[in-house]
C-alpha positions, 0 to 999 in steps of 0.5 A, spaced: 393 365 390 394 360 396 398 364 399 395 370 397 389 369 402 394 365 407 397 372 408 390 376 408 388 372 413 395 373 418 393 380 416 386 380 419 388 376 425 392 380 427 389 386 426 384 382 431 389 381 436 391 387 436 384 390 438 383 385 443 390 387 447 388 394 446 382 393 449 384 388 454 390 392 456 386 399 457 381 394 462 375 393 458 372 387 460 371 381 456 363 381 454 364 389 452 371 387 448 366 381 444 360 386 443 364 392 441 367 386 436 362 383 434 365 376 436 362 371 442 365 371 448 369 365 447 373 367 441 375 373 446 376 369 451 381 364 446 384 369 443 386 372 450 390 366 452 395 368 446 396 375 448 402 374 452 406 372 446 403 377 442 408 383 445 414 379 444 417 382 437 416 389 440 420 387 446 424 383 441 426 390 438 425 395 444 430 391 446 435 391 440 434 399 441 430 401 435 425 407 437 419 406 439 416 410 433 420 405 428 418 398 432 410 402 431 411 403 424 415 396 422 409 392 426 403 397 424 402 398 432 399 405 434 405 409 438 402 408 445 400 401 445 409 400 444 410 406 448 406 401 454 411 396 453 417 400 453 415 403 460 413 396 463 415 396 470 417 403 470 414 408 476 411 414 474 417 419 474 421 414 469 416 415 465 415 422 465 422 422 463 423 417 458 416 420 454 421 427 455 415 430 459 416 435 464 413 435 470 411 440 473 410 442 481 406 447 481 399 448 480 401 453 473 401 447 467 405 449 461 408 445 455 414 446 452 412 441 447 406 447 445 411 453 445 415 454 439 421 451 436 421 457 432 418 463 432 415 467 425 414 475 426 410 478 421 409 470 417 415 471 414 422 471 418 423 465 423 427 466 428 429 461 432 428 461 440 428 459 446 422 456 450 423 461 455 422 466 450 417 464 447 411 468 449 415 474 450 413 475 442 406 477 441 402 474 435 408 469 433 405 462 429 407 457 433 410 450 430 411 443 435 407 439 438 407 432 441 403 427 435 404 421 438 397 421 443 391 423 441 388 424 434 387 430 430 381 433 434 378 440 434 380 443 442 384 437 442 389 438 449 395 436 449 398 429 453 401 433 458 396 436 461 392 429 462 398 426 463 400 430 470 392 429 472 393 423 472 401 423 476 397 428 481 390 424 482 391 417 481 396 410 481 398 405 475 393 401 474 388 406 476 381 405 472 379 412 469 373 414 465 373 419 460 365 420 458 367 424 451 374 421 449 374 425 442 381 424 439 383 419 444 388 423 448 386 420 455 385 412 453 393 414 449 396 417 455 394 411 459 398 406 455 403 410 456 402 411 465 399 403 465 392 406 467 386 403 465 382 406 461 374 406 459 373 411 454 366 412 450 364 418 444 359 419 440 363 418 434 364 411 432 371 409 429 371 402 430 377 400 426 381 406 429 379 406 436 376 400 438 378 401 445 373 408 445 366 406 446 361 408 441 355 413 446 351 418 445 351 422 451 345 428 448 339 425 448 332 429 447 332 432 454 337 432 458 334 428 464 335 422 460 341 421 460 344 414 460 350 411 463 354 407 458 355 401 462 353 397 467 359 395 472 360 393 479 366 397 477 366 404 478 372 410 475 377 412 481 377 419 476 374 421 471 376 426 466 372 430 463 374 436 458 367 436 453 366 440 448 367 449 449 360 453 449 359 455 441 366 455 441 369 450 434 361 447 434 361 447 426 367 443 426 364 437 432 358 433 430 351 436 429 349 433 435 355 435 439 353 440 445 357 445 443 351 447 438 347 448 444 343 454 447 348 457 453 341 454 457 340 448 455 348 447 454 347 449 462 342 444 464 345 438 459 351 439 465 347 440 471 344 432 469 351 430 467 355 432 474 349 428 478 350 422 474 357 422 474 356 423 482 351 417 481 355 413 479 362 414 482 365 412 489 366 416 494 373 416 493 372 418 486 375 424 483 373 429 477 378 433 473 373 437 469 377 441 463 374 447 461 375 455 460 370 462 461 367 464 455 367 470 453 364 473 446 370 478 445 371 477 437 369 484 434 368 487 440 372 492 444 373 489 452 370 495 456 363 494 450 363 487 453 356 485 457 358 478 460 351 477 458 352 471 454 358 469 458 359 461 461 364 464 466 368 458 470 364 461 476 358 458 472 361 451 472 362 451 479 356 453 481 353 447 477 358 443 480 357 445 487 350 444 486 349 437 484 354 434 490 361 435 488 366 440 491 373 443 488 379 441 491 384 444 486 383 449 480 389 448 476 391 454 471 393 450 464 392 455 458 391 455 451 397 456 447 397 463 443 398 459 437 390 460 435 392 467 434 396 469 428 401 476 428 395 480 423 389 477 428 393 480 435 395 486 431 387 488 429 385 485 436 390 490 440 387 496 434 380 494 436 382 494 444 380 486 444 381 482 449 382 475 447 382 468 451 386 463 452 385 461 460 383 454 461 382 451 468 383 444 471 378 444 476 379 436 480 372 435 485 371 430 490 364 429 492 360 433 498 
């Protein structure tokens, strides 16, 4: 028995420590760690003396060439924490290249991890394919994926598209704020690209995501809104890919702004641009994730009104109202993949055009 809880204690210390590295190594500082953890500050501030030793057998193993998912697995650490440490002292390109990321030169990002391995043509056959080729086929399933950065979320993005933000728009060690973190891509390709990372959402995972901060950004009127911190420190960028308009709103939370009225919705985004500029510096960038609206389903092209509509258009017009100026719009389209060969074929029937833009606006200030 003695040994028993001998051991269950090594287990919740460690899971301890490792809250703590998480967050002290994406930037949080010590009073918020303590808050978050329901700890004095100076219990933090003695386990931080501890960390340099914690990484040792990670190292130890990296070292001896085990992969990086068999040394997170063997230690229960998350994949990027590990990724952070088999990176260390690499430049950006070598991460790309070790991460087995492509880095694109021009302002058109597409994924080969979001093309197929293999191409499935009426769900049945699978014909193996070539990226290259892989849009040429219309309505194909899809199968792949880059797992190791981010949760399963609704709209989750793909690491890469966060990961080229950051080589373009900000340095290793950089401090980046993601205001709506979801699944918790941006705080995980951080690890990975050593930038430090102040993540909030309005779902709470304590035990999961430590280093995403609970707030809740939707308040009874939008005029209300708060910033989650106070710090003298400001976000050299900010990444902020929020919930679509009505698009997946039952599958967010209640409170989710997602289920807003396209009214509200607007005006919940013309309060959000001035605070952030509020609370940002000159220098600050703002990488906006976001797409048209359109309400296509069940109705032909040319019967579409746009009255409904929430256009990039509109977004840039908020944006350059509350002080902020676009700099780069950036195409990085949704993979086809939500469609599958029956849907595409009735859309065609029905002369639907469907959607699958999204934008990657970088804004400084006026």
């Amino acid at each position: 028995m003695d040994s028993y809880i001998a051991d269950h204690k090594a287990a919740t210390q460690l899971g301890i420590d490792l809250k703590i590295y998480c967050m002290n190594r994406l930037g949080i500082p010590q009073d918020r760690i303590a808050k978050r953890l329901g700890a004095k500050q100076v219990l933090i501030h003695n386990h931080l003396l501890k960390m340099a030793t914690l990484p040792n057998s990670i190292n130890s193993d990296l070292s001896r060439g085990f992969a990086v998912s068999q040394v997170a697995e063997k230690h229960n650490w998350t994949e990027p924490m590990v990724w952070s440490l088999a990176l260390e002292d690499k430049d950006d390109r070598e991460r790309f290249k070790e991460l087995g990321w492509g880095l694109r030169t021009w302002d058109q990002w597409e994924w080969n991890d979001c093309l197929p391995r293999e191409i499935y043509v009426n769900n049945s056959e699978v014909y193996p394919v070539k990226p290259f080729f892989a849009f040429c086929f219309s309505g194909a399933n899809f199968t792949g994926g880059d797992k190791r950065f981010g949760d399963d979320w609704p709209g989750r993005i793909p690491a890469q598209l966060i990961a080229h933000i950051l080589y373009y728009f900000s340095k290793q060690n950089n401090l980046i704020l993601d205001p709506m973190a979801g699944g918790g891509v941006t705080p995980d390709t951080c690890f990975a690209l050593n930038r430090r990372c102040w993540a909030f959402d309005m779902i709470d995972r304590p035990e999961t995501r430590p280093e995403i901060e609970p707030h809740t950004w939707t308040l009874p009127t939008a005029n209300q809104l708060a910033w989650p911190v106070s710090s003298k420190e400001v976000p050299g960028l900010i990444i902020f890919d929020p919930p679509y308009f009505d698009k997946k709103a039952a599958d967010y939370d209640k409170n989710s702004i997602s289920g807003l009225p396209k009214k509200e919705y607007l005006e919940f985004f013309e309060a959000f641009f001035a605070l952030l500029k509020q609370n940002s510096k000159k220098r600050t960038r703002l990488a906006f994730i976001n797409a048209d609206w359109r309400d296509f389903q069940n109705k032909p092209a040319a019967e579409e009104s746009g009255k409904g509509s929430i256009l990039i258009d509109d977004y840039l017009s908020i944006l350059n109202k509350t002080g902020w100026q676009h700099t780069h719009i950036i195409q990085a389209p949704m993979s086809a993949q939500r469609f599958s060969a029956v849907v595409v074929s009735a859309m065609q029937k029905k002369r639907i055009l469907g959607v699958t833009s999204r934008y990657v606006i970088i804004l400084k200030q006026q």
